[in-house]
TORLUMMAR-328123 format. One record per residue: x, y, z of N, C-alpha, C, CB in turn. Coordinates in steps of 0.001 Angstrom, whole numbers, padded with zeros to 6 digits, always signed. Atoms other than C-alpha are relative to their C-alpha. Glycine has a CB too. Layout:
BEGIN
XYZXYZXYZXYZ ...
REM end
This chain:
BEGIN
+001259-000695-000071+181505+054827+103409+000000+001155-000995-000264+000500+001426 +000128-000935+001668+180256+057112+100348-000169+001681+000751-002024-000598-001320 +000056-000970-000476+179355+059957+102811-001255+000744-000917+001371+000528+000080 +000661-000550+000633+176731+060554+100776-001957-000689+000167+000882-000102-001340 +001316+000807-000253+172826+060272+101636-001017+000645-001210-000673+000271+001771 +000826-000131+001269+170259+059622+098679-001519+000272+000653+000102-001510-001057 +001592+000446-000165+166120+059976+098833-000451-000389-000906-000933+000841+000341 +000965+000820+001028+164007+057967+097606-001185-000909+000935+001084-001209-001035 +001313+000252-000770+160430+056806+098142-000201-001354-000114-001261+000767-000507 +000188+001614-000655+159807+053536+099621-000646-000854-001157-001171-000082+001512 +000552+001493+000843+159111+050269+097281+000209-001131+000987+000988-000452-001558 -000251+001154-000379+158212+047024+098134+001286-000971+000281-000577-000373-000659 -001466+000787+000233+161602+045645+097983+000607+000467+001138+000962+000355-001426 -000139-000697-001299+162360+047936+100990-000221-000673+001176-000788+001022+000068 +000522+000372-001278+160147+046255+103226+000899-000484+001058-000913-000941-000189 -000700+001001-001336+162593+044184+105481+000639+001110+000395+001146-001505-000279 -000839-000904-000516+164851+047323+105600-000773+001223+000782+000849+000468-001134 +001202-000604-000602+161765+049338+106471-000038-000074+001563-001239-000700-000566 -000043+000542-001828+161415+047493+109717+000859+000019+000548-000246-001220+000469 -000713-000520-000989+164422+047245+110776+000305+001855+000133+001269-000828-000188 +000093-001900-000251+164558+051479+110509-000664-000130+001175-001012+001184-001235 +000810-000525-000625+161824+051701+112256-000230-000856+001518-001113+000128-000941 -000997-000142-001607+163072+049210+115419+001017+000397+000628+000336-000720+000427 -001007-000758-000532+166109+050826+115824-000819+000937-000030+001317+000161-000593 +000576-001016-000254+164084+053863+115986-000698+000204+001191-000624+000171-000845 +000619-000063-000558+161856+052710+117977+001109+000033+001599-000999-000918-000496 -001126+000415-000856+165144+051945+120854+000301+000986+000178+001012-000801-000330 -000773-001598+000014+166890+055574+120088-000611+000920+000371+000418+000572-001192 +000720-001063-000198+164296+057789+120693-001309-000321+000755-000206+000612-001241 +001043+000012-000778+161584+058348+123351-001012+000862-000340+000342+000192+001157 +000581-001027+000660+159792+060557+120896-001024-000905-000898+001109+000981-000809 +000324+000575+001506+159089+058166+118192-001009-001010+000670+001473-000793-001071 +000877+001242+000054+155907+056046+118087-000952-000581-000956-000657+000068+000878 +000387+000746+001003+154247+053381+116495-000918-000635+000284+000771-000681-000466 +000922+000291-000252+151173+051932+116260-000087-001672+000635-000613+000410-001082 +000299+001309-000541+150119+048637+118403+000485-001145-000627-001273-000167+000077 -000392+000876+000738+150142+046526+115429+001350-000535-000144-000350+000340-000909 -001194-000028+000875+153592+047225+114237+000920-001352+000763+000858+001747+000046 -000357+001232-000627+154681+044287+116776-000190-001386-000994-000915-000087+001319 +000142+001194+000983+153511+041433+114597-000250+000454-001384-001167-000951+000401 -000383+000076+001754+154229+043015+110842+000800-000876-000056+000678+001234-000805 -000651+000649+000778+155651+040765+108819+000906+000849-001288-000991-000905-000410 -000495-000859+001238+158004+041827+105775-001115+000138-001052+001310-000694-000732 +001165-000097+001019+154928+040623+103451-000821+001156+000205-000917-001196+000048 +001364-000502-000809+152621+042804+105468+000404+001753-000097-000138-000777+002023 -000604-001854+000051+155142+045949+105048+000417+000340-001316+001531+000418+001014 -000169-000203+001728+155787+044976+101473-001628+000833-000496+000195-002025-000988 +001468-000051+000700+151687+044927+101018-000342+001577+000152-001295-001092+000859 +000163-001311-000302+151755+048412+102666+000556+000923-000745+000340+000219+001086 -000495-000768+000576+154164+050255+101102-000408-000394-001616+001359+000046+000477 +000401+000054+001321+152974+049262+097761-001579+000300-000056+000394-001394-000600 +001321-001050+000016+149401+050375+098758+000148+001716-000302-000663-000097+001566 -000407-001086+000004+150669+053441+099932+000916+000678-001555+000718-000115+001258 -000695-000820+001419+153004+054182+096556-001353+000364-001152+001376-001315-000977 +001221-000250+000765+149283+054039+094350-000580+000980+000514-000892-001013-000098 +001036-000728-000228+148154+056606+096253+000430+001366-000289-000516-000209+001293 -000516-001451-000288+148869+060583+096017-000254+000850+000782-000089+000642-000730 +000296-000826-000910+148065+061670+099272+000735-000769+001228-001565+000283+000074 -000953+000820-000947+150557+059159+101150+001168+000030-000423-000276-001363+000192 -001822-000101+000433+154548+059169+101241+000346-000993+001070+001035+001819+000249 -000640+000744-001057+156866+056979+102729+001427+000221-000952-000684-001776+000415 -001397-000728+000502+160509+058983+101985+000794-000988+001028+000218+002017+000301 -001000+000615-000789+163756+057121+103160+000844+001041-000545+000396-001616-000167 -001459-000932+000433+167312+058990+103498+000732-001407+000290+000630+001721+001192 -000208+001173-000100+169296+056426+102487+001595+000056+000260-000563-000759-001181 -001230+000536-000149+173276+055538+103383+000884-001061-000237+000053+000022+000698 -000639+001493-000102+175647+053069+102060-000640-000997-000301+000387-000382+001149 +000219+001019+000241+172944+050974+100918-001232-000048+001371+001364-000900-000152 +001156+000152-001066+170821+051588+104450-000779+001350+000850+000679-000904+001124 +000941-001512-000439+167826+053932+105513+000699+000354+001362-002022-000258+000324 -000580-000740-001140+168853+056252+108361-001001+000992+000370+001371+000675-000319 +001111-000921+000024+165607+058470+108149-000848+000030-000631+000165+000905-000109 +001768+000217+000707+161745+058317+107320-000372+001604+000288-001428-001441+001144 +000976-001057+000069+159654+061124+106394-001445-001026-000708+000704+001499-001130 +001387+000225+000125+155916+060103+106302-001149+000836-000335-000271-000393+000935 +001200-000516-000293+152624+061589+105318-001274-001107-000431-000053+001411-000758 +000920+000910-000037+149455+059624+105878-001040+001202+000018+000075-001155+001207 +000992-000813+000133+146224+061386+104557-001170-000072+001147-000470-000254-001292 +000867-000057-001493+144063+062167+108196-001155-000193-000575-000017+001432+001023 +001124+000192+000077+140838+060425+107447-001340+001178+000344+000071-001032+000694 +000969-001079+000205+137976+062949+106349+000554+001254+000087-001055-000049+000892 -000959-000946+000117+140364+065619+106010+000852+000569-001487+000864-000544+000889 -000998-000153+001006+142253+067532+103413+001529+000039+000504-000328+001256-000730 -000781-000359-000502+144866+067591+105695+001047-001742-000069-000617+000808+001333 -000923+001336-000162+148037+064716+105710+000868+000167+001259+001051-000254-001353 -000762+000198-001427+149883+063915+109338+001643-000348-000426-000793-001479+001006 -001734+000206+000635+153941+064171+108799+000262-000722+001338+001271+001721-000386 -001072-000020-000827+155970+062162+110448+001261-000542+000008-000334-000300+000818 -001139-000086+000216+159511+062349+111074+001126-000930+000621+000125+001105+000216 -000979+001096-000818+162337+060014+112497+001132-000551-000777-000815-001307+000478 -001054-000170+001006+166152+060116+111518+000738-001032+001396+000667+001945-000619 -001080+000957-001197+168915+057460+113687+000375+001156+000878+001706-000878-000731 -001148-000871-001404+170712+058855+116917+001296+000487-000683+000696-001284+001498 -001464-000417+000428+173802+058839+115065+000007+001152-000691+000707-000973-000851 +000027-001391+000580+172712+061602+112938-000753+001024+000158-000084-000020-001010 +000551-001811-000956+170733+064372+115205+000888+000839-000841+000562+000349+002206 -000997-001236+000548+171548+067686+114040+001253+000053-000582+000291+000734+000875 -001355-000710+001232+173437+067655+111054-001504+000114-001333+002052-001789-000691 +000930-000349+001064+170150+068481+108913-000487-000880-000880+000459+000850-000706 +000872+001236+001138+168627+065346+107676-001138-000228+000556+000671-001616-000244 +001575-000216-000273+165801+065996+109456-001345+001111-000608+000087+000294+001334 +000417-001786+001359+165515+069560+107508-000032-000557-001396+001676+001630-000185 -000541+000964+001581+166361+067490+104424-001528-000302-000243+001274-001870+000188 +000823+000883+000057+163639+064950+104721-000774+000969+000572+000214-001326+000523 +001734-001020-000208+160548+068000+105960+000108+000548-001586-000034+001873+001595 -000011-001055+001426+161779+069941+102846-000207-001139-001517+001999+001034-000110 +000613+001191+001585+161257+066407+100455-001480+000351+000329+000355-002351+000073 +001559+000438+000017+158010+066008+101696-000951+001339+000073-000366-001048+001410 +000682-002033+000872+157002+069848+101361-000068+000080-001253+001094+001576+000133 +000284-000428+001431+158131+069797+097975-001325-000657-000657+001266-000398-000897 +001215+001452+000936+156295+066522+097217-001648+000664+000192+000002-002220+001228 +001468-000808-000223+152968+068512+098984-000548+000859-000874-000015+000814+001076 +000213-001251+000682+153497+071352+097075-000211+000072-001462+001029+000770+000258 +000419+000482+001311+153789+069805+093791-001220-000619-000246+000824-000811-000420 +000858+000079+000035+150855+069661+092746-000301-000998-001051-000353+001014+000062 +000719+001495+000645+151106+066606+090103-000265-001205+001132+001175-000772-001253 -000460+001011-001319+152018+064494+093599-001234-000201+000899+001304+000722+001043 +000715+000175-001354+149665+065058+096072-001839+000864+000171+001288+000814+001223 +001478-000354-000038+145771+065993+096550-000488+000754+001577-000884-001554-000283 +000171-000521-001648+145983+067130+100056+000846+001591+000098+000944-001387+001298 -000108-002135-000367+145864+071241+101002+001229+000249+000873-001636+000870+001249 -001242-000759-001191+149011+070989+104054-000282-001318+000812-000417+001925+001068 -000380+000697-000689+150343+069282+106517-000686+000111+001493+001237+000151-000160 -000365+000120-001602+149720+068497+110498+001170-000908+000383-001245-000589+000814 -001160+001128-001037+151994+066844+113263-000337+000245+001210+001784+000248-000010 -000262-000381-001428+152184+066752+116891+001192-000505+000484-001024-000427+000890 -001413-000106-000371+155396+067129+118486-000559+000142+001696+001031+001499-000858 -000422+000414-001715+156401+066197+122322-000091+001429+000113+001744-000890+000583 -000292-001814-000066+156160+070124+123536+001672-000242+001001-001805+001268+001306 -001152-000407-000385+159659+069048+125473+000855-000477-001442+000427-000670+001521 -000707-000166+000736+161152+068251+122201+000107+001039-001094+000004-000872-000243 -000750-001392+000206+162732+071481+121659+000523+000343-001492+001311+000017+000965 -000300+000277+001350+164488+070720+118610-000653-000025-001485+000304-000919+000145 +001153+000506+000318+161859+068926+116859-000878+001384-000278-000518-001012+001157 +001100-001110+000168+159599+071990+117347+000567+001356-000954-000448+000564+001656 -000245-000731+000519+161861+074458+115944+000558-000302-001457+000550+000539+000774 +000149-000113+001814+162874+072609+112911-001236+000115-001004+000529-001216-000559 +001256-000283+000572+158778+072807+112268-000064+001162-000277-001020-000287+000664 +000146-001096-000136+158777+076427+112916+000693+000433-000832+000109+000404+001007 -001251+000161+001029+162225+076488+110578-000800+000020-001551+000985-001712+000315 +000715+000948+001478+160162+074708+107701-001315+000724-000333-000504-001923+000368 +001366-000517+000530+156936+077032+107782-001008-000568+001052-000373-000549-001627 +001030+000481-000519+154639+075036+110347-000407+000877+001131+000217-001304+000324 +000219-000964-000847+152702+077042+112473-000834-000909+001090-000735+001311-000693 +000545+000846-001018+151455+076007+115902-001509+000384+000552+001007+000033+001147 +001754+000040+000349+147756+075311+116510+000013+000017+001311-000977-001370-000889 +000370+000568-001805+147230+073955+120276+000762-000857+000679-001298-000807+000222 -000878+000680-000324+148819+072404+122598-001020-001004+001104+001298+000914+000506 +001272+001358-000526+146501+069052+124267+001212-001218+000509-001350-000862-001838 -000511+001545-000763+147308+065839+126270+000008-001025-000841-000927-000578+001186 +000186+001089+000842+148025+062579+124750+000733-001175+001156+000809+000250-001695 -000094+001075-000931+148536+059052+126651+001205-000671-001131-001672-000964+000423 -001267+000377+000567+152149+057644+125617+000591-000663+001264+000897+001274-000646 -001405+000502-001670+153969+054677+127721-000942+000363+000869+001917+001148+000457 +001066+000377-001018+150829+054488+129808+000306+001301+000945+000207-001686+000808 -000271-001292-000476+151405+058375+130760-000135+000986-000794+001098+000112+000441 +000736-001258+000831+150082+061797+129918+001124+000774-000591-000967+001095+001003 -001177-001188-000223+152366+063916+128195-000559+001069-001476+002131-000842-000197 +000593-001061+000663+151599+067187+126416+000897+000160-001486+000036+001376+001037 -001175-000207+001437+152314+067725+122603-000835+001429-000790+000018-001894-001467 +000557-001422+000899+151881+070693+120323-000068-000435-001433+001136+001473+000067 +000469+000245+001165+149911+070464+117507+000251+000794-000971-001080-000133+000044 -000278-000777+001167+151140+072263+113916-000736-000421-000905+001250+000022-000438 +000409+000433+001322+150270+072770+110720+000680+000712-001064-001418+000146-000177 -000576-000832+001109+151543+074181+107524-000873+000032-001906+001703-000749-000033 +001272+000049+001427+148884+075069+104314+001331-000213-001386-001306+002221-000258 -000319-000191+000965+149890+074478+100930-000161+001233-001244-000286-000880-000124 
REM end
């Protein structure tokens, strides 16, 4: 093992490795969610995506990569009618707190902030309000907290706190 983790922004060629990230993810963490669909993607269907998404400059799809395999996504998807883009974050179990979650907010800040990259004014997210962690590496990174509202997850209410962070 190289001990060494690279970034780099998602290509088509990714896709199969894409998915599996993002079912082990989905297994490790009771935090992390994904939209309805994501059950019947195909690799074509995550190839077709991530190569939408790379044409655009108000979308990211960051991997931290290991050995040859992702271990952490950073996302921003531009919030329809908004200048605003939705981050979101999700690194393996195996590597909680050792800062590749700080890693991967601080790519996708820069990428915001650079202003050849991206067309969108700052970030949102909503975070679990019991994930503790989570909330303070936002707070860590500049995001400031907006409200805190209900959301239906796993056919149950559970409260998340909404951030943001301007460019």
């Amino acid at each position: 093992m190289s001990d060494e983790v690279n970034f780099d922004i998602a290509n088509k060629k990714d896709a199969a490795k894409v998915l599996g990230l993002l079912r082990a993810l989905q297994v490790e963490s009771t935090t992390f969610t994904i939209s309805p669909e994501f059950a019947t993607l195909t690799v074509d269907d995550e190839a077709d995506n991530i190569d939408k998404i790379s044409q655009t400059d108000d979308n990211l799809i960051l991997l931290a990569w290991l050995d040859g395999e992702p271990i952490g996504i950073v996302t921003v998807s531009r919030v329809p009618g908004s200048p605003l883009g939705e981050l979101g974050l999700a690194v393996r179990k195996a590597y909680w707190h050792q800062g590749l979650g700080t890693a991967l907010v601080d790519e996708a800040l820069n990428w915001g902030w650079g202003c050849n990259y991206s067309s969108l004014i700052g970030l949102k997210l909503d975070v679990m309000i019991d994930n503790i962690h989570a909330i303070q590496l936002y707070q860590k990174m500049g995001f400031k907290e907006i409200e805190t509202h209900t959301v239906s997850k796993d056919h149950r209410q559970v409260e998340v706190q909404n951030m943001e962070i301007m460019f």
